[in-house]
C-alpha positions as CSV (number, residue, x, y, z in Angstrom):
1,X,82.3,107.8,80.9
2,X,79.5,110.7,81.0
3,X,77.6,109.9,84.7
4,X,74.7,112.4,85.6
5,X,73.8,113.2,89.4
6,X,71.4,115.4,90.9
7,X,69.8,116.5,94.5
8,X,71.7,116.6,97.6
9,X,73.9,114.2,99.3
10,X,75.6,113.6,102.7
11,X,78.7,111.7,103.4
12,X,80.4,110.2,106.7
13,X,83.5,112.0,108.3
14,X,84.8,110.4,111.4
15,X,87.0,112.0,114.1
16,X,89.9,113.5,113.8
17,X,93.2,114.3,115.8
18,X,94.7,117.9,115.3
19,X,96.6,120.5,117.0
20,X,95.1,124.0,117.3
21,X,96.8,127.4,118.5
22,X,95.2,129.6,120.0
23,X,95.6,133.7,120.2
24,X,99.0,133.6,122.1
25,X,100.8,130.6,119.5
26,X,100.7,128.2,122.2
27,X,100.0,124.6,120.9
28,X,96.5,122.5,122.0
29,X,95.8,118.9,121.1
30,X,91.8,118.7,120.0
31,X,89.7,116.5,118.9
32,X,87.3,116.9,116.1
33,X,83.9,114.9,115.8
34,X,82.5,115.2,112.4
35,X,78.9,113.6,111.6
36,X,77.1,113.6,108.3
37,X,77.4,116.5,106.5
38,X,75.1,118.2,104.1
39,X,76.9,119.9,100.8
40,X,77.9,123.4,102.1
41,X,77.3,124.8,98.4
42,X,73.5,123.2,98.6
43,X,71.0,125.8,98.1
44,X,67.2,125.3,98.7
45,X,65.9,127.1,96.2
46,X,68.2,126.2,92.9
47,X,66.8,123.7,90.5
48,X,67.6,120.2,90.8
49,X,68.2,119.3,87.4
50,X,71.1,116.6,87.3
51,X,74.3,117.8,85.7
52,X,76.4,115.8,83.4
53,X,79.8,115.7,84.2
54,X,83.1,113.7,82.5
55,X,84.8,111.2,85.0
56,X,87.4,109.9,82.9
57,X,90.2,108.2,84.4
58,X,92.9,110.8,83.8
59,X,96.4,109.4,82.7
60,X,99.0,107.9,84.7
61,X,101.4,110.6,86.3
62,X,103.6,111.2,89.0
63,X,101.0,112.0,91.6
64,X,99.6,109.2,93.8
65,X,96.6,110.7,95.4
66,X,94.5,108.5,98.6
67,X,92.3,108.7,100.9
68,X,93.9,106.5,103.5
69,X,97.6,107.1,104.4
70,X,100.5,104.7,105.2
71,X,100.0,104.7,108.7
72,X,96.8,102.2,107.7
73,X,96.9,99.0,106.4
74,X,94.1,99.8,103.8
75,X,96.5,103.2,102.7
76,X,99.4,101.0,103.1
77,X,98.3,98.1,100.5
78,X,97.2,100.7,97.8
79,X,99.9,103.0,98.1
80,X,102.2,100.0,98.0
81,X,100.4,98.2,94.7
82,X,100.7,101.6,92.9
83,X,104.6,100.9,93.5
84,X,104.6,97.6,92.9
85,X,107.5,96.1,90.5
86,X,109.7,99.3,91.0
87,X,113.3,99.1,92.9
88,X,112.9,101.1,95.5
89,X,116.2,99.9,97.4
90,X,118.3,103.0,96.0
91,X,115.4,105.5,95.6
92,X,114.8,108.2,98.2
93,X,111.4,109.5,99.7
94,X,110.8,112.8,101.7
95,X,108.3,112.5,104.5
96,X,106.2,115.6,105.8
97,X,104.4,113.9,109.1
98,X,103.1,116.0,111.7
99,X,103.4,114.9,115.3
100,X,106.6,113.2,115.5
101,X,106.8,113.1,119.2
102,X,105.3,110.3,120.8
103,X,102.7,109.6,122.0
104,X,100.8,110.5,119.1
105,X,103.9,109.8,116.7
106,X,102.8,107.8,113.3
107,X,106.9,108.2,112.5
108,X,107.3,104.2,113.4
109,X,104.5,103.1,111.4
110,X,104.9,105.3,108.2
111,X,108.4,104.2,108.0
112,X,107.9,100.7,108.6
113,X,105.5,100.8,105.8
114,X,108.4,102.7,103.6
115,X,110.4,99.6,104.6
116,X,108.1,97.2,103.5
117,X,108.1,98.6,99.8
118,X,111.6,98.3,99.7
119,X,113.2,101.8,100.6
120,X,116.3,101.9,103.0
121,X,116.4,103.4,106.4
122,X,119.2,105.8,105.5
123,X,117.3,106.9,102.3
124,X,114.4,108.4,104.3
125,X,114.2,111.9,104.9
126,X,111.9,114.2,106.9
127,X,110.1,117.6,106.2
128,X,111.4,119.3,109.7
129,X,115.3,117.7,109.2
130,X,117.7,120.7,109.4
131,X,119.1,119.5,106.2
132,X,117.2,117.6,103.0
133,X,119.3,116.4,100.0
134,X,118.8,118.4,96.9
135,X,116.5,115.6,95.3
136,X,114.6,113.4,96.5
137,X,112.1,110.5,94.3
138,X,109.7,110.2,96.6
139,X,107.2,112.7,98.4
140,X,104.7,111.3,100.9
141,X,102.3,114.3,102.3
142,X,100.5,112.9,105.4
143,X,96.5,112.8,106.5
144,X,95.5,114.8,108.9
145,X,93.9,118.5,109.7
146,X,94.5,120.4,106.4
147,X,95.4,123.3,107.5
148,X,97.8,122.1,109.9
149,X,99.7,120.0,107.3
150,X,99.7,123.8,105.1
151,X,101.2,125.6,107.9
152,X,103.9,123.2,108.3
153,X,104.8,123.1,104.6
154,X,104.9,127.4,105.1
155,X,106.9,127.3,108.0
156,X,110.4,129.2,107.7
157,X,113.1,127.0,108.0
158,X,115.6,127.4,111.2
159,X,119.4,127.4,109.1
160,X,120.9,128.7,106.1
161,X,120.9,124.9,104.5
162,X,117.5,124.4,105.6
163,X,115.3,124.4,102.7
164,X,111.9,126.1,102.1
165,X,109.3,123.0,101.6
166,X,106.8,124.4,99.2
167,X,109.1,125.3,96.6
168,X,111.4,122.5,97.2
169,X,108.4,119.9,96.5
170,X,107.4,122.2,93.4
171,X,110.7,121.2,92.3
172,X,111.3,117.9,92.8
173,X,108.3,117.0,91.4
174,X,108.8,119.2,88.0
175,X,112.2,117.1,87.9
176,X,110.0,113.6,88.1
177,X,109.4,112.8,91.5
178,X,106.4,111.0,92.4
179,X,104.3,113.0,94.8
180,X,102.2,110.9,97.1
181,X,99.4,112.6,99.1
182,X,97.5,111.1,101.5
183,X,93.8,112.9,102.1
184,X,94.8,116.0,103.5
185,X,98.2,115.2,101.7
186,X,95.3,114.9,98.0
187,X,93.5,117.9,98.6
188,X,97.0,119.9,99.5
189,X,98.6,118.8,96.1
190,X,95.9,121.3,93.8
191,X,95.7,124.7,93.6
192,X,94.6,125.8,97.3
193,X,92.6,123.9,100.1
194,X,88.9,126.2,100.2
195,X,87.1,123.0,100.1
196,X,88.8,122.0,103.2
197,X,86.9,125.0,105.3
198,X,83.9,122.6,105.5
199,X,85.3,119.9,107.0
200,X,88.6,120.8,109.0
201,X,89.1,123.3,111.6
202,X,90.8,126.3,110.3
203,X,93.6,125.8,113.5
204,X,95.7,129.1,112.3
205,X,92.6,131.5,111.2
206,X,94.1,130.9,107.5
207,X,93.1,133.6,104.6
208,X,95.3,132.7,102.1
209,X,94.1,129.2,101.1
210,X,97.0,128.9,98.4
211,X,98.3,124.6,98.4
212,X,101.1,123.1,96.4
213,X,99.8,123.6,93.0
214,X,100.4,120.8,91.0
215,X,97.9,120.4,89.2
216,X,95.2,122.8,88.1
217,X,92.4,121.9,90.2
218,X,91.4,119.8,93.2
219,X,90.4,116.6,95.2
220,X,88.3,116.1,97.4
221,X,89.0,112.9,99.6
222,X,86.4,110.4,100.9
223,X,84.1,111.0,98.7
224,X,83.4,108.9,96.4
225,X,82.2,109.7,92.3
226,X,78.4,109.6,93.4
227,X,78.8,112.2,95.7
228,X,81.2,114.2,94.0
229,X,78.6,114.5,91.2
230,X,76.4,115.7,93.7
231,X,78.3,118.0,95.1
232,X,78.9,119.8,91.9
233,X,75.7,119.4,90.6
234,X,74.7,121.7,93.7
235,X,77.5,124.2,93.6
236,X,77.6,127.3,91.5
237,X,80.0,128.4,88.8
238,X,81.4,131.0,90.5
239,X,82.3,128.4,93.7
240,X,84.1,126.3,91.0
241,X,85.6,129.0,88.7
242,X,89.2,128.6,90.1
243,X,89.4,124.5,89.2
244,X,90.0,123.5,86.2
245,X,89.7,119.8,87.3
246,X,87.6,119.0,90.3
247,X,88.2,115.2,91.8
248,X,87.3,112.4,94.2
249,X,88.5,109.8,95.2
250,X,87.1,107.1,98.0
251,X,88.7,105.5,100.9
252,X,89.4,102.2,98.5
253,X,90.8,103.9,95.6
254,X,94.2,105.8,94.5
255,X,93.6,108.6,92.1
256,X,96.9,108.6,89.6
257,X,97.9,112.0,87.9
């Protein structure tokens, strides 16, 4: 399906919850208000002719990519139709959550939604256990602060049997495991998370934007195709150049590669 956009657009971000560190490494809980937002990539003076651009349905994969997460009901429902008719009784899932300490733990609620799709209490395994299994079928990446969720994945692991996240995901998922990324948890599954620098606080001054790589491009969560359209329609080559495939996909969709 060819769709052609043009001009500028603006799109709705709404608060978010992160922790930031400052100089010294020591941990503070922050709130971020975002407003409507005006294409960082917009410039003035470029022409505004629209741009054509394919928006093809890619095929079905093993990547499950949201904008809402399974601490929702809305993330919940889709994430849980996308799994609907498999047996997940016997199947293991890997869950990289940030916060797990209450207050502001979403441990109860993500795994109470793992529940309800079938998989088994002792069949659910989290990114900061000392010890994962060598496989797992299931990888859920959580929302959140981008950069955040990245630093957690680089983190260095605290025992000899502790295994390093990035390359362990890398793996499972070459071996078949469905990935299943949640906002931050989309945009972290392509090839790094520069897009993120317009709307997340960089919380650990990050340089090297590098993500999980797999797939050759990136998403872009929230928005929906209108305003992706615009939002490369108003962007230059050279800001693009590194993705091979640039997506969206809205708060009531599941993007499946």
């Amino acid at each position: 399906m060819g769709l052609t956009f043009g001009g500028r657009y603006t799109t709705q971000l709404g608060d978010e919850d992160c922790i930031c560190h400052d100089e010294n490494g020591a941990p503070h809980a922050v709130t971020l208000t975002y407003g409507t937002q005006r294409n960082p990539f917009y410039d003035e003076n470029a022409p505004k002719e629209p741009v054509e651009i394919d928006m093809d349905t890619p095929a079905r994969g093993n990547l499950i990519l949201t904008s809402q997460g399974l601490n929702t009901q809305e993330g919940a429902a889709l994430i849980a139709k996308e799994l609907d008719g498999e047996d997940l009784s016997s199947k293991s899932i890997l869950l990289v959550l940030l916060n797990r300490c209450p207050p502001h733990s979403i441990q109860k609620v993500v795994v109470q939604a793992c529940e309800n799709m079938g998989f088994q209490r002792g069949n659910i395994f989290y990114s900061d256990d000392l010890a994962l299994p060598e496989t797992v079928d299931y990888i859920y990446v959580t929302e959140g602060n981008t950069f955040s969720i990245l630093h957690h994945l680089r983190r260095e692991r605290s025992t000899p049997k502790s295994k390093a996240l990035i390359p362990y995901i890398r793996r499972n998922v070459a071996n078949g495991a469905t990935y299943i990324g949640a906002s931050a948890g989309a945009m972290l599954a392509g090839v790094d998370i520069a897009l993120a620098l317009e709307f997340d606080k960089n919380c650990y001054t990050m340089t090297d934007f590098t993500a999980l790589g797999l797939f050759q491009g990136s998403v872009i969560p929230h928005y929906t195709e209108e305003e992706l359209g615009f939002f490369i329609a108003n962007s230059t080559e050279e800001e693009l150049a590194g993705y091979e495939q640039l997506y969206s996909v809205a708060n009531d969709e599941v993007l499946r590669l």
